[in-house]
C-alpha positions as CSV (number, residue, x, y, z in Angstrom):
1,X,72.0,32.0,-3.5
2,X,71.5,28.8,-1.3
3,X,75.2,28.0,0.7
4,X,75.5,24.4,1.5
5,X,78.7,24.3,4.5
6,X,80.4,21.2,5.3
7,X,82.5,20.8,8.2
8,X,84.4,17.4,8.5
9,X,88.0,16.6,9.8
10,X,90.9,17.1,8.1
11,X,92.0,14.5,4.9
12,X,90.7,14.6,1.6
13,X,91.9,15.0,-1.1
14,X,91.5,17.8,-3.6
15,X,90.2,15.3,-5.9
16,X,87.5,14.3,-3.3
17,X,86.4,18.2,-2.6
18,X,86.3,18.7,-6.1
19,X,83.6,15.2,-6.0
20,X,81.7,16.5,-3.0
21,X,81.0,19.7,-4.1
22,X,79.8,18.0,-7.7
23,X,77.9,15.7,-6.0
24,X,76.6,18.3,-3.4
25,X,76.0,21.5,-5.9
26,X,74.0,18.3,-8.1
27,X,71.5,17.0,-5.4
28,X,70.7,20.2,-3.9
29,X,70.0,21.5,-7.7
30,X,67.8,18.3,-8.3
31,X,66.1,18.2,-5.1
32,X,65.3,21.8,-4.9
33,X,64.9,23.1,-8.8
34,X,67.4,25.9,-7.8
35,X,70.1,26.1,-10.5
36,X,73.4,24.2,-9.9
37,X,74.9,27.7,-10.9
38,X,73.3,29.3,-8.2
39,X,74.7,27.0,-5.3
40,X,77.7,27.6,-3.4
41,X,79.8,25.2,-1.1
42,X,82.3,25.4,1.3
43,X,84.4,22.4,3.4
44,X,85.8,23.7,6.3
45,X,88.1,21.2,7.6
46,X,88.8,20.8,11.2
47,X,91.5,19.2,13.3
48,X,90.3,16.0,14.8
49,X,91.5,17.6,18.1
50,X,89.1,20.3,17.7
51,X,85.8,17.6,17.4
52,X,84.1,16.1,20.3
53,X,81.2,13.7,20.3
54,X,79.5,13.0,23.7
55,X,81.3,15.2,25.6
56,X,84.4,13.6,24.5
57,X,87.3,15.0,22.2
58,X,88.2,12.6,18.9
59,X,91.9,13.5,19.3
């Protein structure tokens, strides 16, 4: 059971989960052979205040 996790700041839609975990789930499955049944996905979304990029916090 391959788990793809994505961890992005807060903000889309339902809509655009429901596209990036098609979209995800359908390149793994092409790329690897695995079936797309097989492949699991998670978003975690995370408050911009909680991010940091070189050494500094996005909020």
């Amino acid at each position: 059971m391959p788990l793809i996790q994505i961890s992005q700041i807060s903000g889309l839609t339902a809509a655009q989960k429901r596209e990036t975990i098609a979209a995800v789930t359908k390149a793994y499955a092409e790329a690897t052979g695995k079936d797309a049944s097989s492949v699991w996905v998670t978003i975690t979304e995370v408050p911009r205040e909680h991010w940091g990029v070189g050494g500094e916090p996005l909020g």
